[in-house]
C-alpha positions in Angstrom: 0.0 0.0 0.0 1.2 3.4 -1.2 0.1 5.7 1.9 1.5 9.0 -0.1 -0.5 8.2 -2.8 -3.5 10.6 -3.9 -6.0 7.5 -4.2 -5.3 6.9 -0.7 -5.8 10.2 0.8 -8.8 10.4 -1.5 -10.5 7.3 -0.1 -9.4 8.1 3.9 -10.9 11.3 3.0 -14.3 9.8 1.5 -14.9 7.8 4.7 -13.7 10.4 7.2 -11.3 7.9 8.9 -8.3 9.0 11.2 -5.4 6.8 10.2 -2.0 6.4 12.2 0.3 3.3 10.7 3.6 2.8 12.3 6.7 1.0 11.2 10.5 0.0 12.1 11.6 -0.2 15.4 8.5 -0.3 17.2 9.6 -0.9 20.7 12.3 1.8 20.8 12.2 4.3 17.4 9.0 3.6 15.4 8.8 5.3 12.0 5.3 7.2 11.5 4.6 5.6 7.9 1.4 7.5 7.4 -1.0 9.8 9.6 -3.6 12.2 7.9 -4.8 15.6 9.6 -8.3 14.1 11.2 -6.3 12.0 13.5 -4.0 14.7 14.6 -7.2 16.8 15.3 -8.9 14.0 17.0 -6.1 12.9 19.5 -5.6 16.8 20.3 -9.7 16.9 21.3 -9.4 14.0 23.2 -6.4 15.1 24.9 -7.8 17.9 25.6 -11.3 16.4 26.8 -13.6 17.6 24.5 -13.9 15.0 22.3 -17.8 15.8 21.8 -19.7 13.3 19.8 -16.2 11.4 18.6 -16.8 7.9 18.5 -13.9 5.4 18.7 -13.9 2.3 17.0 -11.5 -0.4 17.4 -11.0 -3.5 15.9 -8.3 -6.0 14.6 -7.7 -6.9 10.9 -6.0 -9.6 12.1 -9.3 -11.1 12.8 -10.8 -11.1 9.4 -13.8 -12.2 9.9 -14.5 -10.0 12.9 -13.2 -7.1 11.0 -15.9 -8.1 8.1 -18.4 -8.5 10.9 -17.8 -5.1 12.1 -18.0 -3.8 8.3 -21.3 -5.6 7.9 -23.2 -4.5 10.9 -22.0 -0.8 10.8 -20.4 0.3 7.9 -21.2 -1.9 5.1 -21.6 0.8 2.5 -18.2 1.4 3.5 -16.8 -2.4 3.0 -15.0 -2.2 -0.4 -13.0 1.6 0.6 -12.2 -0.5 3.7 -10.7 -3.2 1.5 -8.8 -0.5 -0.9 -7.2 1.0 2.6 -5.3 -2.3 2.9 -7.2 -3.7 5.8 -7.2 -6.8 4.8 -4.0 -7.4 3.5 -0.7 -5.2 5.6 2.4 -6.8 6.1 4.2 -7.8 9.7 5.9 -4.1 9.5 2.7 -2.7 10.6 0.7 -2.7 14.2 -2.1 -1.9 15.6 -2.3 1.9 17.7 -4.6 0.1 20.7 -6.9 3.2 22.1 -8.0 2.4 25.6 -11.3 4.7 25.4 -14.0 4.9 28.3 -17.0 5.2 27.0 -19.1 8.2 28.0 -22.6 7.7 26.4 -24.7 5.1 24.9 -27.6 5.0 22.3 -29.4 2.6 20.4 -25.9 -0.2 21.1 -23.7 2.3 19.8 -21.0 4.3 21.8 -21.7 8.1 20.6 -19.1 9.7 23.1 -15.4 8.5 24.4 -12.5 9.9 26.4 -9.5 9.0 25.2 -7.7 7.5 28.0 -4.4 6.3 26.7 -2.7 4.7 23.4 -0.3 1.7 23.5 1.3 -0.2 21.0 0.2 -3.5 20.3 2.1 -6.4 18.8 3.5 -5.8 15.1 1.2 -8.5 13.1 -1.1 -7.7 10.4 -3.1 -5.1 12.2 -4.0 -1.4 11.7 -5.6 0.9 14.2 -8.5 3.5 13.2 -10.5 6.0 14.9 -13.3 7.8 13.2 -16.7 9.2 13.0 -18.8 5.9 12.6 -18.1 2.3 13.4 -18.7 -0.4 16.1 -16.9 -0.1 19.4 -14.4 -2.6 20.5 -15.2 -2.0 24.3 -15.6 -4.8 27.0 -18.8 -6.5 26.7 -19.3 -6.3 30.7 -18.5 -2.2 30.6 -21.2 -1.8 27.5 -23.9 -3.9 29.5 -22.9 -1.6 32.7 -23.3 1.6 30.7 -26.8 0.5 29.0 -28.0 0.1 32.6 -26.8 3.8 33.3 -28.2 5.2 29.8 -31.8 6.4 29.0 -32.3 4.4 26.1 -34.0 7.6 24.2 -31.7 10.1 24.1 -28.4 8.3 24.7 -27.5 10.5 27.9 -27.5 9.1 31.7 -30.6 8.2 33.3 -32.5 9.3 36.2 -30.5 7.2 38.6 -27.3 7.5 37.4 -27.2 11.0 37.5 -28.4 11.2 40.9 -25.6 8.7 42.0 -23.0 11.4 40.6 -24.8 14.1 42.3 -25.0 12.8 45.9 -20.8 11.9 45.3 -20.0 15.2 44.5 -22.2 16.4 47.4 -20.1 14.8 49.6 -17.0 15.6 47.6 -18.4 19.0 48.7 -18.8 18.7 52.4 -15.3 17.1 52.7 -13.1 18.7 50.5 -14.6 21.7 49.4 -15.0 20.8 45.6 -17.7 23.2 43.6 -20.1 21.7 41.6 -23.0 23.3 39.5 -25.8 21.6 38.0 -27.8 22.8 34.9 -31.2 22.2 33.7 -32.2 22.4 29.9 -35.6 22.1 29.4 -38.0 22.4 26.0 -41.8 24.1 26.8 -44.4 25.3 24.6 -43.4 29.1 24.0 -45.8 31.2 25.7 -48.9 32.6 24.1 -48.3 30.3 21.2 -51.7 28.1 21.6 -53.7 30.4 24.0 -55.8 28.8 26.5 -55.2 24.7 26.1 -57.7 22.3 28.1 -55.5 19.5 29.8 -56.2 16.8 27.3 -54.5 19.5 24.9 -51.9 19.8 27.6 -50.5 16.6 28.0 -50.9 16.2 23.9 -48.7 19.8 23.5 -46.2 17.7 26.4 -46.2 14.1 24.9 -45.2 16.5 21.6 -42.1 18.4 22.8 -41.1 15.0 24.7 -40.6 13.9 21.0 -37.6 17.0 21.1 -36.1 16.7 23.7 -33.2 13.5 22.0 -33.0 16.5 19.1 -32.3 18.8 22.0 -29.8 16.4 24.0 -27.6 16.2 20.5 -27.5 19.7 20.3 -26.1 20.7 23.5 -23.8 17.6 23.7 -20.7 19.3 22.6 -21.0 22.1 24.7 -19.6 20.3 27.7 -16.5 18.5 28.6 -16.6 15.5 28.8 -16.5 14.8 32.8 -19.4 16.6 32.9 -22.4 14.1 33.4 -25.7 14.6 31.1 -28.9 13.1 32.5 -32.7 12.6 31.5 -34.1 14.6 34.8 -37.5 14.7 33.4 -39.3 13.8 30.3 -39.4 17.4 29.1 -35.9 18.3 30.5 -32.3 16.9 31.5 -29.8 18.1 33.8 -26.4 18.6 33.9 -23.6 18.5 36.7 -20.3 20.3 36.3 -17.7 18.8 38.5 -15.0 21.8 39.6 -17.2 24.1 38.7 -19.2 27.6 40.2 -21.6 28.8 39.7 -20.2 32.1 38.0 -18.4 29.8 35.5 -21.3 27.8 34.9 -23.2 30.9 34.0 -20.7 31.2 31.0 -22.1 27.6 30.0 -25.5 29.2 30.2 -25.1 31.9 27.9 -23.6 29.8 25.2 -26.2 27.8 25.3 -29.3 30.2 25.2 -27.0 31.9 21.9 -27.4 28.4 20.7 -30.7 27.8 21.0 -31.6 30.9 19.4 -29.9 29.9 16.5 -31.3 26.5 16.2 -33.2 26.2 13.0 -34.5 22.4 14.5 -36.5 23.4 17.5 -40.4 23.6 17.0 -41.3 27.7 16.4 -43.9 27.3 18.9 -41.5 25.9 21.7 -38.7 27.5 23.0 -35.6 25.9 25.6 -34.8 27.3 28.9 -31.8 26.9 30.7 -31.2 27.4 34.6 -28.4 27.3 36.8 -27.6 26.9 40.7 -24.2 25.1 42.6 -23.9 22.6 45.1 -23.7 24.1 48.7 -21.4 22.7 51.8 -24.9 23.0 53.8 -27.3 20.6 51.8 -27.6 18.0 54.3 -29.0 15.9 51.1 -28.7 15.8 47.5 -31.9 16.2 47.2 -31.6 19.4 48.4 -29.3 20.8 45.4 -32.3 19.2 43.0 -34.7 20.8 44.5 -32.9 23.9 44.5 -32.4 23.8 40.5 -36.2 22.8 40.3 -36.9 26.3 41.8 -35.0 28.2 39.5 -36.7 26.4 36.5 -40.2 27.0 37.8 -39.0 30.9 38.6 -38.0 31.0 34.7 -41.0 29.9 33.9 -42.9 32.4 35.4 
């Protein structure tokens, strides 16, 4: 495989792939044979925590018929480029780049957000390691059943009990250390005035309507946080978000960005409208419970 070669860049480039392929000496002075600019860019995010809606896929070559597996189940449009990348066919020179990711969301058996926690260097056999934009995670099947038990299976964020485990540790995290937290609601609601006077059959048909928005609503803020932040379905119209090491000054920043975004999106129903409130963890809440409550105030005040 020529990895200067035009065709090659032209077909990494079709299927949006991030490439790395060592060489040589790869205990002590490995040779970079080929990397393209989307890895570069996707390592730097991940180093730096924000790798949004990156999804890492791993999976060995070596193992043809698992590779093919993959191909078909996720990418099988994709299955001859793979092929013409030299998947199927690299000499002993090469080895696989082994990401050790931990999964931060789930949706529909798919991993839809990672942190990159570190790379290694596998054995040099007939192997090539990718990470990209699409594929099928090569994660440990106990850790994906864990983090399908922790996921709201309609949006892809935490669910109702996970996030209430996180916030309750970083309460305490609170009492005895001092660490800030801040917790953020988003929620969708019928803008007001846009229906006049509903009955409450009408009601609960407007509410079991914007419910249908709220996984639109959950992609769109994704990105906006890092990725220890933890994203959870609080209610059916709403989720909420806690912010480790953080006030609630800086979380008002977060706040701001996200109201610009919302007034931007061109996918939100014209006759609802998403509110976002704020509040921070305080060394007095006896309970958990108590910061929840809190942040339920400050989204009924904003309703008002």
């Amino acid at each position: 495989m020529d990895y200067s070669s035009i065709e090659f860049d032209r077909v990494v480039d079709a299927l949006d792939l991030c490439v790395w392929v060592l060489g040589g000496d790869l205990q002590h002075s490995p040779s970079v044979l080929y990397s393209n600019e989307t890895f570069a860019q996707w390592v730097s995010a991940a180093r730096n925590e924000s790798a949004g809606e990156t999804l890492a896929f791993l999976f060995s070559p070596a193992d043809r018929k698992e590779l093919m597996n993959c191909v078909q189940q996720v990418v099988e449009s994709k299955k001859s480029a793979l092929a013409q990348l030299g998947f199927l066919g690299l000499d002993e020179t090469h080895c696989q780049i082994d990401f050790v990711v931990k999964p931060l969301a789930f949706k529909k058996g798919v991993v839809t957000q990672c942190l990159l926690v570190e790379a290694r260097r596998s054995s040099p056999v007939d192997q090539v390691g990718t990470v990209g934009s699409t594929g099928k995670p090569y994660i440990d099947g106990d850790d994906l059943n864990l983090l399908e038990q922790q996921t709201d299976p309609e949006t892809g964020v935490y669910n109702r009990r996970y996030l209430f485990e996180q916030v309750e540790r970083e309460c305490l995290r609170l009492q005895r250390y001092g660490s800030p937290f801040a917790m953020l609601a988003v929620e969708i609601r019928e803008r007001e005035g846009a229906h006049g006077e509903l009955s409450w059959n009408e009601m609960e048909s407007q509410l079991n309507r914007l419910e249908h928005w709220v996984p639109v609503l959950a992609e769109l803020v994704r990105g906006e946080f890092r990725a220890q932040d933890v994203i959870g379905r609080y209610q059916p119209d709403q989720f909420a978000v806690l912010m480790p090491e953080t006030t609630e000054a800086q979380a008002q920043e977060v706040v701001d960005r996200l109201r610009g975004l919302m007034s931007r999106a061109d996918n939100i129903p014209k006759d609802a409208e998403v509110v976002v409130g704020v509040t921070e963890g305080r060394a007095s809440d006896v309970h958990f419970s108590e910061t929840l409550l809190r942040l339920d105030e400050v989204m009924t005040t904003l309703n008002g």
